[in-house]
N, CA, C and O atoms as a GROMACS GRO file, in nm:
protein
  592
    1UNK      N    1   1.888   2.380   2.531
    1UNK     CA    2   2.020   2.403   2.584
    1UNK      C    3   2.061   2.551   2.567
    1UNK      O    4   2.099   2.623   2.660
    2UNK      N    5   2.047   2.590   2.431
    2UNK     CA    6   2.059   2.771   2.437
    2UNK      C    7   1.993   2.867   2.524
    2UNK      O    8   2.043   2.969   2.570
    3UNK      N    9   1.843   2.808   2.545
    3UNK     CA   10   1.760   2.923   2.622
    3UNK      C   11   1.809   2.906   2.740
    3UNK      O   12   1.769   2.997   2.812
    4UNK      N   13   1.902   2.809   2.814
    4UNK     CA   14   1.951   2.822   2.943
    4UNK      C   15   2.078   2.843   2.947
    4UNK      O   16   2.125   2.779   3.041
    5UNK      N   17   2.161   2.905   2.889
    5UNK     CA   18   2.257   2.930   2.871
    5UNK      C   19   2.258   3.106   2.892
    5UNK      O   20   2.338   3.164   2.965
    6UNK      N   21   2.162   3.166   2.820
    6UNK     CA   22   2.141   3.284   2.864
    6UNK      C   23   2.050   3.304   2.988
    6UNK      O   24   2.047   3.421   3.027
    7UNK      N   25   1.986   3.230   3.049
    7UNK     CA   26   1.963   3.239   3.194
    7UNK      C   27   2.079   3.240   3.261
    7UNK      O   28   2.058   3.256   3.382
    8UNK      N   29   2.194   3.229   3.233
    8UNK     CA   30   2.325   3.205   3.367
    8UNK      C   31   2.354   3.372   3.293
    8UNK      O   32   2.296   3.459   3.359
    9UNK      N   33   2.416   3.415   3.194
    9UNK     CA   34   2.483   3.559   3.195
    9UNK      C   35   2.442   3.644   3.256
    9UNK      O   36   2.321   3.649   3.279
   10UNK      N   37   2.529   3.738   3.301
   10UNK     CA   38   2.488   3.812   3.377
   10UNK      C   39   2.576   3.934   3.360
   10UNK      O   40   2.696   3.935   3.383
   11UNK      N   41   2.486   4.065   3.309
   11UNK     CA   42   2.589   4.208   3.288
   11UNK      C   43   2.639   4.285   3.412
   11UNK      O   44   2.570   4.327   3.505
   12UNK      N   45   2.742   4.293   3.399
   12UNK     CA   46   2.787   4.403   3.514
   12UNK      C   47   2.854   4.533   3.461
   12UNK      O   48   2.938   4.532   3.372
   13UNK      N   49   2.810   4.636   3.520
   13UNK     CA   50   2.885   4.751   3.427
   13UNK      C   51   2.964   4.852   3.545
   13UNK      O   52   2.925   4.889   3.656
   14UNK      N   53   3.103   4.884   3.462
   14UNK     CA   54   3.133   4.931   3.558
   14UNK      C   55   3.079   5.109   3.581
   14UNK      O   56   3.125   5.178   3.672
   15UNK      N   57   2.996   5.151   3.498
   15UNK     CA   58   2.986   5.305   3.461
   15UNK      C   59   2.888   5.380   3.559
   15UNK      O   60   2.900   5.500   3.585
   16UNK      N   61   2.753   5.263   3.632
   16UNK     CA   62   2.713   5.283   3.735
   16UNK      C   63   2.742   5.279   3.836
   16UNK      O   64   2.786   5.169   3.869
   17UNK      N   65   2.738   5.346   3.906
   17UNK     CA   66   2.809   5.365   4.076
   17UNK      C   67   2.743   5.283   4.148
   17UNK      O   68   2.625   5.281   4.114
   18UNK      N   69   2.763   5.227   4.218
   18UNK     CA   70   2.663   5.154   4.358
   18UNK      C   71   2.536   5.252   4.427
   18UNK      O   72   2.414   5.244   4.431
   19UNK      N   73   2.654   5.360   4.486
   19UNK     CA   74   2.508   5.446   4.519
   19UNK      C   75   2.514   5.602   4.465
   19UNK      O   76   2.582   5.700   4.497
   20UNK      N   77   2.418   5.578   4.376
   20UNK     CA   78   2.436   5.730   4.266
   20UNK      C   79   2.324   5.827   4.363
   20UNK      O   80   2.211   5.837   4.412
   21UNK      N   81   2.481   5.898   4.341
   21UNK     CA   82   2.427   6.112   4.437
   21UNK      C   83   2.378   6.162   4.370
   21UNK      O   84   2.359   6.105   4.263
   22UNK      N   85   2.326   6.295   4.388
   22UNK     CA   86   2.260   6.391   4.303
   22UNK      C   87   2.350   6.499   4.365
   22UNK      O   88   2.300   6.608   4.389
   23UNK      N   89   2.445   6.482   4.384
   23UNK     CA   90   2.526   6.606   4.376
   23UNK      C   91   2.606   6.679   4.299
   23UNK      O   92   2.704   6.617   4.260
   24UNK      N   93   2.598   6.816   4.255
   24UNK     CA   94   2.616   6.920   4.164
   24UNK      C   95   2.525   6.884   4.080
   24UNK      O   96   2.573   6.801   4.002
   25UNK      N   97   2.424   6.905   4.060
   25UNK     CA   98   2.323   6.830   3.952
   25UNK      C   99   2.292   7.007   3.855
   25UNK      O  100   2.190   7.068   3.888
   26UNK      N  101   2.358   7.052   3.778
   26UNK     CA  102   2.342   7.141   3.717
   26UNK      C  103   2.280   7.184   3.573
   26UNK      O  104   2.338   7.129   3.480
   27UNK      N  105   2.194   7.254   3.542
   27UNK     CA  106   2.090   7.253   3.436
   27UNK      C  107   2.213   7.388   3.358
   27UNK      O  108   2.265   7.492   3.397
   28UNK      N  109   2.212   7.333   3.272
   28UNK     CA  110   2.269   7.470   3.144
   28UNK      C  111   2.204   7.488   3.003
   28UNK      O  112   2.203   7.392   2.926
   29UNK      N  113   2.146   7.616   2.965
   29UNK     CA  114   2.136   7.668   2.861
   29UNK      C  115   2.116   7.762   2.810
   29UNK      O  116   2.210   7.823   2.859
   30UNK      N  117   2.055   7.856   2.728
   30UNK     CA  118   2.110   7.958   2.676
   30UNK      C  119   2.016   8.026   2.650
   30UNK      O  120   1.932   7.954   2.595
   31UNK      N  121   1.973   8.158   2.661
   31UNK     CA  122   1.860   8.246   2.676
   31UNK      C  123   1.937   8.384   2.574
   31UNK      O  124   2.053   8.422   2.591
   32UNK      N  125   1.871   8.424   2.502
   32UNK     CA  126   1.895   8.575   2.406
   32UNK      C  127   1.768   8.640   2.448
   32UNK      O  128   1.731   8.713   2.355
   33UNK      N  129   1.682   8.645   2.554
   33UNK     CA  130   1.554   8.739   2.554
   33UNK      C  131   1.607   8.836   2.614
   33UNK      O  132   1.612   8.948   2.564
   34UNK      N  133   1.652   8.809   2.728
   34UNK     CA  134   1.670   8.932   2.855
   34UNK      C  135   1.821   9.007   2.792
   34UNK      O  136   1.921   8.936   2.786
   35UNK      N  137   1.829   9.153   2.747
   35UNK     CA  138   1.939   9.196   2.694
   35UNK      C  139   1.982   9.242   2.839
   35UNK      O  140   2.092   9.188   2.847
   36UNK      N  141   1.964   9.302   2.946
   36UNK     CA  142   2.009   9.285   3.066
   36UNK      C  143   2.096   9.178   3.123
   36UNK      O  144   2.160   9.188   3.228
   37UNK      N  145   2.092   9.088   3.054
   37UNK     CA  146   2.159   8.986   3.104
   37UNK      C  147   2.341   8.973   3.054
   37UNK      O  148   2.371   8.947   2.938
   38UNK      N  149   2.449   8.997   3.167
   38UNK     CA  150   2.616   9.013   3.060
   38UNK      C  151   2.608   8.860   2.928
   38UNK      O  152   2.623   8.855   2.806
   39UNK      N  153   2.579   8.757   3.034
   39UNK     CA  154   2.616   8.648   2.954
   39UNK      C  155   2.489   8.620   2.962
   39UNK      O  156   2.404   8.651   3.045
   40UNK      N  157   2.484   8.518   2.803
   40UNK     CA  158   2.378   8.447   2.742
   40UNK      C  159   2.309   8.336   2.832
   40UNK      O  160   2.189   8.312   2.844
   41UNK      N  161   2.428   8.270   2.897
   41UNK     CA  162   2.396   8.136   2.942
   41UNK      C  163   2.332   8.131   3.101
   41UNK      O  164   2.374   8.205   3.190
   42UNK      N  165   2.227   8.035   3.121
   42UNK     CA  166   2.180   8.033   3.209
   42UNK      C  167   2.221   7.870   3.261
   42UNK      O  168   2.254   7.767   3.203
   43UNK      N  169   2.200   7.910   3.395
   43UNK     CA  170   2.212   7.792   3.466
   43UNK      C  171   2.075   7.761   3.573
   43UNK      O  172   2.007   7.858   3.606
   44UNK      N  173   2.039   7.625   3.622
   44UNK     CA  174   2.003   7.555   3.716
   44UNK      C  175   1.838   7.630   3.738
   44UNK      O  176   1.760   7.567   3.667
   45UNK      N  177   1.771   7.737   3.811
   45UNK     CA  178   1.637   7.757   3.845
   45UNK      C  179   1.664   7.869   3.710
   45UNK      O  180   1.572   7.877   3.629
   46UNK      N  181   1.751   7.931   3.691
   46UNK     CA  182   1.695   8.084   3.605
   46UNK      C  183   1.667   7.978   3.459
   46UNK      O  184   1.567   8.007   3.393
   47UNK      N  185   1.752   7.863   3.412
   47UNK     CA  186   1.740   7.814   3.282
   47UNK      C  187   1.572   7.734   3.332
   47UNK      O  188   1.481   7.744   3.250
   48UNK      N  189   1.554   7.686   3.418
   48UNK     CA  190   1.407   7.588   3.433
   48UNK      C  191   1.306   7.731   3.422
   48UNK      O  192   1.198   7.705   3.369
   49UNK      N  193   1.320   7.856   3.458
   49UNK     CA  194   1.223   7.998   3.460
   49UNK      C  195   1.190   8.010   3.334
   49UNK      O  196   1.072   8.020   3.301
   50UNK      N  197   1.309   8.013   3.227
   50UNK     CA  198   1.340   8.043   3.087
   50UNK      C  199   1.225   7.946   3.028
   50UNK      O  200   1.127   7.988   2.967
   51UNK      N  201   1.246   7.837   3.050
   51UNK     CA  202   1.184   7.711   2.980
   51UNK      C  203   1.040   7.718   2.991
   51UNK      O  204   0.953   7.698   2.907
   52UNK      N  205   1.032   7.753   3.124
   52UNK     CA  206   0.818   7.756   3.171
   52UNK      C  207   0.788   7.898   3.085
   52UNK      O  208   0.693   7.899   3.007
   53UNK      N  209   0.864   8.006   3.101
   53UNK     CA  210   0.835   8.107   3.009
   53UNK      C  211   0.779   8.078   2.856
   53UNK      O  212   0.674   8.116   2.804
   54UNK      N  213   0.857   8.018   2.817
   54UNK     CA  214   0.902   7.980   2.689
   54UNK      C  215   0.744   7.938   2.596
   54UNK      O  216   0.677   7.969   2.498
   55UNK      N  217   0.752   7.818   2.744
   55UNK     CA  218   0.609   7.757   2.700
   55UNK      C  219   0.497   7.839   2.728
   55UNK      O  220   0.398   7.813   2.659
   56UNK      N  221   0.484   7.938   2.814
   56UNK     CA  222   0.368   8.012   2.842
   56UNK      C  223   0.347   8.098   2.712
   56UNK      O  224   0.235   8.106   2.661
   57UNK      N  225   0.470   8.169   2.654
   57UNK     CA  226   0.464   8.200   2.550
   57UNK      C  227   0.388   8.170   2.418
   57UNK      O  228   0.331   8.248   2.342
   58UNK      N  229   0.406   8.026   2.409
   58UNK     CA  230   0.334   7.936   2.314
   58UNK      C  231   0.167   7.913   2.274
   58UNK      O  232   0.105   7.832   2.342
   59UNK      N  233   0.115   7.966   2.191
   59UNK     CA  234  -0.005   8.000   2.240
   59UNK      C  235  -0.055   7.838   2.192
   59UNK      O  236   0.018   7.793   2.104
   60UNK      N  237  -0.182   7.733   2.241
   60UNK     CA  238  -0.174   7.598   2.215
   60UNK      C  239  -0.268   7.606   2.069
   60UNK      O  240  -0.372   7.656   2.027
   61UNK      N  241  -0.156   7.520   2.025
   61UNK     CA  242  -0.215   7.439   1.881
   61UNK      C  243  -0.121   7.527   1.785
   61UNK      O  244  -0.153   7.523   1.666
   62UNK      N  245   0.014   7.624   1.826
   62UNK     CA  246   0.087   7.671   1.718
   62UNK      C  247   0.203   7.597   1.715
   62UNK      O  248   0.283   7.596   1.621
   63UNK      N  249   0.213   7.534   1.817
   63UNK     CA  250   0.328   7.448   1.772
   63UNK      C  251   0.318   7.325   1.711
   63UNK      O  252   0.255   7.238   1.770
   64UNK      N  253   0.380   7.296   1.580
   64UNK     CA  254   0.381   7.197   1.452
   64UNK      C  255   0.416   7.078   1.479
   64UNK      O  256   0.535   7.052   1.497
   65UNK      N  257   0.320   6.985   1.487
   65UNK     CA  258   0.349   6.840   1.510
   65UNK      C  259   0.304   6.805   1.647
   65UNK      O  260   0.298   6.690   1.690
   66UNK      N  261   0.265   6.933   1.726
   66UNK     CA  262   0.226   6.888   1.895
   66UNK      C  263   0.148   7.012   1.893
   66UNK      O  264   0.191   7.122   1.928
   67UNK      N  265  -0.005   6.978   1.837
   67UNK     CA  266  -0.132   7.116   1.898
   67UNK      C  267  -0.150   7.124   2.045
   67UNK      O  268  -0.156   7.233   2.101
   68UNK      N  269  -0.161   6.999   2.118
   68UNK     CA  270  -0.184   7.017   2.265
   68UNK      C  271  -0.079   7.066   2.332
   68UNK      O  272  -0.080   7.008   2.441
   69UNK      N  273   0.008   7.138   2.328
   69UNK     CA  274   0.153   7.162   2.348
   69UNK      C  275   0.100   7.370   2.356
   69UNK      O  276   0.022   7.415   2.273
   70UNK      N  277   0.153   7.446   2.451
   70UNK     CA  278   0.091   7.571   2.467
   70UNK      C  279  -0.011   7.570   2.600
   70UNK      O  280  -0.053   7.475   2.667
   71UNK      N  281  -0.036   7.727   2.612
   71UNK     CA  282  -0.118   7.773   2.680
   71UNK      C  283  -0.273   7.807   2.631
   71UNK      O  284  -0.287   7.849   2.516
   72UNK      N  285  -0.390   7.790   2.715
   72UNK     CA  286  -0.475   7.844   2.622
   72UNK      C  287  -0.527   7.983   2.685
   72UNK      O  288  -0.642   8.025   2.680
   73UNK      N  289  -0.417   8.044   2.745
   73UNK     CA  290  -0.423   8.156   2.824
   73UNK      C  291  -0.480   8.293   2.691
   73UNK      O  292  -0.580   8.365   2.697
   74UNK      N  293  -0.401   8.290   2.614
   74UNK     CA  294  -0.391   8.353   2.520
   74UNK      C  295  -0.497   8.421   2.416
   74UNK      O  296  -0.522   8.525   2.354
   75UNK      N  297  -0.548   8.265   2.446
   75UNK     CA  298  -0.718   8.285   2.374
   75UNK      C  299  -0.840   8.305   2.444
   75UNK      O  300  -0.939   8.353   2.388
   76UNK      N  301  -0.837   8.268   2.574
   76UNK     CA  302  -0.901   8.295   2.674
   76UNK      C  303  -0.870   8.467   2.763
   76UNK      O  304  -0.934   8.518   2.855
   77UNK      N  305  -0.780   8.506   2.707
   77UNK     CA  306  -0.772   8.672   2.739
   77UNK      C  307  -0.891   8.827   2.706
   77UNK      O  308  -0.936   8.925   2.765
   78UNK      N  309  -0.894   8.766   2.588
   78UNK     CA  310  -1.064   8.842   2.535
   78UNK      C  311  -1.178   8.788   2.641
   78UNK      O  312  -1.257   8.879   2.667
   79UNK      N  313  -1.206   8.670   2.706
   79UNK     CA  314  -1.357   8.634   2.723
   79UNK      C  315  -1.388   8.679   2.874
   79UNK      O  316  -1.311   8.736   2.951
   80UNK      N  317  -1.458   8.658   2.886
   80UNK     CA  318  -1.548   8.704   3.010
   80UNK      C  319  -1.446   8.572   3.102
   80UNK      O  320  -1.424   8.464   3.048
   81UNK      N  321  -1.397   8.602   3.234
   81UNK     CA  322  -1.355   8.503   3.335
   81UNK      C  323  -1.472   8.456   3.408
   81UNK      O  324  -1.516   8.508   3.511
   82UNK      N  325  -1.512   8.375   3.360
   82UNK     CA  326  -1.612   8.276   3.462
   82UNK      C  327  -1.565   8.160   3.544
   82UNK      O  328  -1.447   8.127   3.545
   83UNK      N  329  -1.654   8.101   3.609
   83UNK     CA  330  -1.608   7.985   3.676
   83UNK      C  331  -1.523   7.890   3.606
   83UNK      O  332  -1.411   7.853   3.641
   84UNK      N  333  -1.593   7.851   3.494
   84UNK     CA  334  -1.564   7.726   3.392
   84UNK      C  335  -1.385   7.798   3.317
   84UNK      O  336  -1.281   7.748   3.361
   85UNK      N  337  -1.380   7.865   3.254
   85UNK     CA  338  -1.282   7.948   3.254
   85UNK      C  339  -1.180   7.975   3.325
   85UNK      O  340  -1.068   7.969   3.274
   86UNK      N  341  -1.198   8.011   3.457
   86UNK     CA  342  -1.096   8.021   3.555
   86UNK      C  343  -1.060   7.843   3.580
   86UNK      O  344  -0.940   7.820   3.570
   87UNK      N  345  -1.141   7.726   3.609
   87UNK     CA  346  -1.120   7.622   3.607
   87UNK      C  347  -0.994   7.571   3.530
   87UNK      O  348  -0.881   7.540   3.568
   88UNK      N  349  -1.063   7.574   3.391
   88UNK     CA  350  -1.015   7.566   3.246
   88UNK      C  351  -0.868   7.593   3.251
   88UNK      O  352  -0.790   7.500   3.233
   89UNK      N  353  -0.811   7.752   3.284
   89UNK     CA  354  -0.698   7.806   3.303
   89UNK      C  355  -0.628   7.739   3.429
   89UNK      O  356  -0.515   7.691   3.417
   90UNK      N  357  -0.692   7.736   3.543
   90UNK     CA  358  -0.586   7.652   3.622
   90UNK      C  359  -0.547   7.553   3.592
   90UNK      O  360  -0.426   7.546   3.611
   91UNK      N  361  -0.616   7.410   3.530
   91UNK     CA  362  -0.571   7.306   3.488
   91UNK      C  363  -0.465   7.314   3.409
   91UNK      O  364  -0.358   7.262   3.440
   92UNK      N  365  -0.485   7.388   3.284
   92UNK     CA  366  -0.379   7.443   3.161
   92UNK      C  367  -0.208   7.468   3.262
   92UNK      O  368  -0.099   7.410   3.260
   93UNK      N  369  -0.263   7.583   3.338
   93UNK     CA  370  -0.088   7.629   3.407
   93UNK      C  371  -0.031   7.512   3.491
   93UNK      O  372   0.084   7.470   3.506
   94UNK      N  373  -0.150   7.475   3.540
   94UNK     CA  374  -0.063   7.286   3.645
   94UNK      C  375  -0.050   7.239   3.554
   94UNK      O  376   0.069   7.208   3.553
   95UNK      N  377  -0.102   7.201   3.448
   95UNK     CA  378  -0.060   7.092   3.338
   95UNK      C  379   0.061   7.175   3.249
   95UNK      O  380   0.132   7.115   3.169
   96UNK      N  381   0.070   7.271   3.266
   96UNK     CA  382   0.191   7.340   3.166
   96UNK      C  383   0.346   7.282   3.310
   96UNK      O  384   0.445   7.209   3.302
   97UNK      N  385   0.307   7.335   3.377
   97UNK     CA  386   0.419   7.350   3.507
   97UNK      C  387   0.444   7.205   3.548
   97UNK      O  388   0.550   7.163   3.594
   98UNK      N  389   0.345   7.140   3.527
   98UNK     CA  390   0.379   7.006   3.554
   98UNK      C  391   0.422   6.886   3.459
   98UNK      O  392   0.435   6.767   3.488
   99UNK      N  393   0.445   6.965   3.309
   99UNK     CA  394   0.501   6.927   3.209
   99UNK      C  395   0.617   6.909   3.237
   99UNK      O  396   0.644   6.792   3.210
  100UNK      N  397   0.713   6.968   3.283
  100UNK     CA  398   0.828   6.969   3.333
  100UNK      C  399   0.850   6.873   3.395
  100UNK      O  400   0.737   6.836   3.426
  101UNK      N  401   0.929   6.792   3.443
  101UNK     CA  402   0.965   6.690   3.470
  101UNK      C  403   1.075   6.770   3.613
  101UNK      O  404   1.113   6.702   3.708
  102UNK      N  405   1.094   6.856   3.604
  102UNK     CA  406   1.204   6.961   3.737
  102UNK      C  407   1.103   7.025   3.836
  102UNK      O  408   1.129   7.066   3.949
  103UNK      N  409   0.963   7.026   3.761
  103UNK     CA  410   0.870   7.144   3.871
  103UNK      C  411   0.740   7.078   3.887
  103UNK      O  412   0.715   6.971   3.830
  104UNK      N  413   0.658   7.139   3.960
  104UNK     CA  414   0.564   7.081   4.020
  104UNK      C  415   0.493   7.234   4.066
  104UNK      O  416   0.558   7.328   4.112
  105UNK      N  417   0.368   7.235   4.046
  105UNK     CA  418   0.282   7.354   4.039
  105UNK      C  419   0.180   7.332   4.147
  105UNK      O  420   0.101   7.239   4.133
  106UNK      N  421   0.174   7.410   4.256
  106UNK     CA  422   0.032   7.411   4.360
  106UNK      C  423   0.014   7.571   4.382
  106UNK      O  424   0.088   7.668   4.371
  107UNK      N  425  -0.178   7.544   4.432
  107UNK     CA  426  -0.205   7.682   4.455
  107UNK      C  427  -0.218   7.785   4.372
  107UNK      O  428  -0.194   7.898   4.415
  108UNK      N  429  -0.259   7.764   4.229
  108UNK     CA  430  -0.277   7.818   4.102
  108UNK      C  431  -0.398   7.912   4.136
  108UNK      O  432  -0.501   7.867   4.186
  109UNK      N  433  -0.380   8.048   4.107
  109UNK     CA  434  -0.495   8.147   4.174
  109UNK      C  435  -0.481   8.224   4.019
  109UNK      O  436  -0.378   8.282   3.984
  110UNK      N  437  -0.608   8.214   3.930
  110UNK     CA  438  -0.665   8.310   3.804
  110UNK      C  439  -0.750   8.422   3.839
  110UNK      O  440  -0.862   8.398   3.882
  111UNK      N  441  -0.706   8.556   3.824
  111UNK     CA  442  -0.783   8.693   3.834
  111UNK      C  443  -0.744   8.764   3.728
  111UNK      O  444  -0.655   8.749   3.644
  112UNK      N  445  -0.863   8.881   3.756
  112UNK     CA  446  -0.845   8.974   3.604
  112UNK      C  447  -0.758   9.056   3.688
  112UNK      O  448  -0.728   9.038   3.806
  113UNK      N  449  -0.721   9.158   3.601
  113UNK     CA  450  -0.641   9.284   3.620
  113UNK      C  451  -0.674   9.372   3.528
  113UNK      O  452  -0.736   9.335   3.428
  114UNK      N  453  -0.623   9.561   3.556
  114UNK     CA  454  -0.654   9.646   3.442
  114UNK      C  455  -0.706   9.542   3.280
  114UNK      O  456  -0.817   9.514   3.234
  115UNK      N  457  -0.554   9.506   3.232
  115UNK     CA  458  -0.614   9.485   3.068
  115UNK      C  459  -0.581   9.307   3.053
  115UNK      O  460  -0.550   9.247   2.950
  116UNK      N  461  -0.596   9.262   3.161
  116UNK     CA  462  -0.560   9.120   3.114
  116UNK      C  463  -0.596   9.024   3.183
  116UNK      O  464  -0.718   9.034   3.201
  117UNK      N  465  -0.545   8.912   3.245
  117UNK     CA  466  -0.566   8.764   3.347
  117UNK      C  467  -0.384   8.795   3.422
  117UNK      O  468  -0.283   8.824   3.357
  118UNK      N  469  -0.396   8.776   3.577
  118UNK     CA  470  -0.294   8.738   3.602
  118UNK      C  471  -0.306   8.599   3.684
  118UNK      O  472  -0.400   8.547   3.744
  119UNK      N  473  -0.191   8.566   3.666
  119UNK     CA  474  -0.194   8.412   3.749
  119UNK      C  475  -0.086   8.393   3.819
  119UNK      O  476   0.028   8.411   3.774
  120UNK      N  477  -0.119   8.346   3.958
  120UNK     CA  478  -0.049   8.342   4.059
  120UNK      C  479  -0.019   8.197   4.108
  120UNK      O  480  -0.118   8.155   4.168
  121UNK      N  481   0.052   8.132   4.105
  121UNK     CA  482   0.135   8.011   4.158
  121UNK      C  483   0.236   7.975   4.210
  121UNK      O  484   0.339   8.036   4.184
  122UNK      N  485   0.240   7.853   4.310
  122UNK     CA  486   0.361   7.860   4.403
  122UNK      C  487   0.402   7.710   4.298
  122UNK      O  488   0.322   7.622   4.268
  123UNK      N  489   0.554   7.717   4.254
  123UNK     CA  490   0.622   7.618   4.216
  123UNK      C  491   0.730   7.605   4.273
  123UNK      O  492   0.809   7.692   4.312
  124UNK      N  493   0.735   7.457   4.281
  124UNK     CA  494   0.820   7.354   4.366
  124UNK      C  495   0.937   7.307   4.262
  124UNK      O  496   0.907   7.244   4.161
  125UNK      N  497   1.083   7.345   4.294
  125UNK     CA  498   1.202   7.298   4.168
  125UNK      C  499   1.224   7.138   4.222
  125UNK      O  500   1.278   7.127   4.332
  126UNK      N  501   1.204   7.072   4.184
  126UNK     CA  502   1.206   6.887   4.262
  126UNK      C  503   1.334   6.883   4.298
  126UNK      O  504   1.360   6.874   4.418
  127UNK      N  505   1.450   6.889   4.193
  127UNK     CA  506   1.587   6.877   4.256
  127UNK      C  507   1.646   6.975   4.354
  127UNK      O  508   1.736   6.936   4.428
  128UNK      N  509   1.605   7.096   4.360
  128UNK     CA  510   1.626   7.170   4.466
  128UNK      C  511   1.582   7.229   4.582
  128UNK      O  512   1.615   7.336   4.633
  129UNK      N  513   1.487   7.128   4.624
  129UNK     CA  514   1.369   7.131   4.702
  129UNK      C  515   1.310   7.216   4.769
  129UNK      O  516   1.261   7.206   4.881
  130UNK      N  517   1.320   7.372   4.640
  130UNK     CA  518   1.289   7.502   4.668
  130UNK      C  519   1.120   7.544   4.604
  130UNK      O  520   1.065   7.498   4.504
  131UNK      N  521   1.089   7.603   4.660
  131UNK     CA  522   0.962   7.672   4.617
  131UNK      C  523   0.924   7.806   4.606
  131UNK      O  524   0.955   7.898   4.682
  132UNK      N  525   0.856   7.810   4.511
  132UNK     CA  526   0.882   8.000   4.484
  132UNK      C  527   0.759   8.012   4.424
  132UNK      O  528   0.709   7.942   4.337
  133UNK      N  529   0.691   8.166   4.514
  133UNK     CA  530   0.568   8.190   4.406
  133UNK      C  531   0.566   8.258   4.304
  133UNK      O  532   0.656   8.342   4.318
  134UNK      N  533   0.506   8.275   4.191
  134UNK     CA  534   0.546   8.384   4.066
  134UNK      C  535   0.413   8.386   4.016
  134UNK      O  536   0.320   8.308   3.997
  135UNK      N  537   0.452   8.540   3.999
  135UNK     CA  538   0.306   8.569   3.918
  135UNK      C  539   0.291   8.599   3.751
  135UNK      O  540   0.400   8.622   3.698
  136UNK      N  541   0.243   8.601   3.713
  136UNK     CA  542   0.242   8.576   3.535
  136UNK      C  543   0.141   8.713   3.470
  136UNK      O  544   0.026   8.676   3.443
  137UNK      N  545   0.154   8.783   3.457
  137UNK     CA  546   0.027   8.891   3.403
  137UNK      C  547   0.035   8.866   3.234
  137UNK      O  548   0.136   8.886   3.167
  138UNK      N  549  -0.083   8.825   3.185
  138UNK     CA  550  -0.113   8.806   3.028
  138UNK      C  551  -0.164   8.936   3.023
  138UNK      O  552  -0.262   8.943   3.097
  139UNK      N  553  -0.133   9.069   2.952
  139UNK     CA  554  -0.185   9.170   2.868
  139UNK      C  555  -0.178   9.152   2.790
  139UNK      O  556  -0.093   9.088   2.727
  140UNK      N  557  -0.330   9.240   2.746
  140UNK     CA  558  -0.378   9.269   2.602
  140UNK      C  559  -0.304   9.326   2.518
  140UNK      O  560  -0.299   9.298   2.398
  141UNK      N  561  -0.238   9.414   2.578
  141UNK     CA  562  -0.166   9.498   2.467
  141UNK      C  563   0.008   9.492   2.499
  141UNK      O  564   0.088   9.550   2.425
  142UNK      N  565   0.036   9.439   2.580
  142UNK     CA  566   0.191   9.432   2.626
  142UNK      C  567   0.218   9.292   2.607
  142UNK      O  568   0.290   9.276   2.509
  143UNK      N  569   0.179   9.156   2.679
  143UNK     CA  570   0.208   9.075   2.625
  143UNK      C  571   0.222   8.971   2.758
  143UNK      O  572   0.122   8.958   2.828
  144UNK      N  573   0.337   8.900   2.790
  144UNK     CA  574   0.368   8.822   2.924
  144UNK      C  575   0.394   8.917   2.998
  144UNK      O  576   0.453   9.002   2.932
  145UNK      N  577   0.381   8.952   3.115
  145UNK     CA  578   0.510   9.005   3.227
  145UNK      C  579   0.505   8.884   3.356
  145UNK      O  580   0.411   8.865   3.433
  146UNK      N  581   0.608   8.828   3.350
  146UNK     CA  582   0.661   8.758   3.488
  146UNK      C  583   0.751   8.806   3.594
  146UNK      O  584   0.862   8.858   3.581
  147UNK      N  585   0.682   8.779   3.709
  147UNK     CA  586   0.723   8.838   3.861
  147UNK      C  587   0.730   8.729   3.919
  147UNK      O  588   0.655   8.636   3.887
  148UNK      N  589   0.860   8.712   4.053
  148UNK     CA  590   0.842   8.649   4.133
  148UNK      C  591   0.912   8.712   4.245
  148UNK      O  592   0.910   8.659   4.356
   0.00000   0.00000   0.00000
């Protein structure tokens, strides 16, 4: 008699809408790198830029509690770019870019340059159904530089 008693209830809530928009769908948070910048706070594609940065930054296996978490761009900057290598690195930046749950990574192109690897990719923002290519230069002696 109990187990059919909770077959009849039934939740209704009023907090969901019938048909939920995605309109103004706005990303906020807060960046101290760029001193160029008046205000701290970022919004919507520049805060999702901040974030893929962030992680490119990360070289993999330094972050505590998550080694697979990072780039292995970093360590792969000293070696000879071979096939297996350039492979290696594209998977890493789609799998970094596609960590994101906002972006989506195609067309991942790995070359050397003067002192480093640059990498070239077109990413897709999902909620803003924009796409933009940017290029990433890892130097040896300078560090990230990102272009788009």
């Amino acid at each position: 008699m109990a187990s059919e008693l909770y077959k009849n209830i039934e939740v209704n809530s009023n907090n969901t809408p019938s048909n939920p928009t995605s309109t103004n769908r706005a990303y906020k948070g807060l960046s101290t790198v760029n001193p160029e910048n008046v205000s701290k706070t970022l919004y919507d594609i520049g805060l999702i830029k901040q974030d893929l940065l962030n992680h490119f930054h990360i070289r993999q296996g330094e972050k505590l509690m998550n080694p697979e978490f990072g780039t292995i761009i970093w360590d792969a900057i000293f070696e000879p770019l071979t096939t297996e290598l350039k492979d290696a690195i594209t998977t890493n930046v789609t799998n970094i870019v596609n960590f994101d749950p906002r972006t989506r990574a195609s067309g991942v192109q790995v070359s050397e340059y003067e002192s480093g690897l640059q990498i070239e990719c077109t990413i897709m923002y999902l909620d803003y159904n924009i796409s933009e290519s940017l290029k990433m230069q890892f130097d040896k002696n300078v560090g990230l530089a990102w272009h788009n």
